[in-house]
Structures are given as C-alpha cells and as structure tokens.
Residue, then its C-alpha position, 0 to 999 in steps of 0.5 A: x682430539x677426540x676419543x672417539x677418533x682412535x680404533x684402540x682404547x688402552x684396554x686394547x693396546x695393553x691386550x696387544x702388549x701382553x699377546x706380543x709378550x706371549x709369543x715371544x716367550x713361546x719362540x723363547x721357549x722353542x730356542x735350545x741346543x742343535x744337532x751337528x754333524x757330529x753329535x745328535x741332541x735328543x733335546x730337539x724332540x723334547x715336549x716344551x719344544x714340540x708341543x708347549x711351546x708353539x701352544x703357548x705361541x697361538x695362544x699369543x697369535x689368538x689373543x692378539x686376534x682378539x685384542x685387534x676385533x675387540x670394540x672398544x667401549x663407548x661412552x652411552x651419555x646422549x649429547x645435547 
C-alpha cells in the first residue's frame, strides 16, 4: 500500500500521541480532594486547579488541532 493512501505520517500520529498525553495530564492535574457536607476544603480553589490545569488542557486540545490539519509531507521526486 502506498504512502500516499494515509492522511497521517508518523509525524502526525506521534504529534496526536504527545497532545492525548497532555491533556490528560491537564485533567490529572485538575483531580484533588472534595468538599462534603461537613468539612470545606480550600483546595478547590487553588491555582493548579483553577488555572494551570485547564491551560495545560488547551494546550493539549490546540496541539492536537494542529497535529489533524497538519499536511504531511510528500516526497517532491517526479515520477516518470
């Protein structure tokens, strides 16, 4: 089968690998303890759950955009 066939190259499938790894770190980084009925916990508002986290998530989501649009290169020898 041809290369040319496939939408993605391997630079592609690997740009897709590393965005799928940094979102879900980005949701890891979001997880912690919960309040209850009974006891609050300050944590819920701390800065790697409000504001790290969901960035480190779009980056992820952005650079997994990239890694689908991304043309994969072809070669440029003429065929005869």
């Amino acid at each position: 089968m041809s290369k040319e066939k496939f939408a993605f190259d391997n630079t592609n499938i690997m740009l897709l690998g590393v965005s799928m790894v940094i979102v879900i770190v980005g949701f890891l980084l979001m997880t912690g303890p919960a309040s209850t009925a009974t006891h609050f916990e300050p944590d819920i508002f701390s800065v790697r759950r409000i504001r790290v986290a969901p960035v480190v998530s779009l980056i992820g989501f952005l650079l997994m955009i990239y890694a689908v649009l991304r043309k994969p290169k072809t070669d440029q020898t003429t065929k005869e």
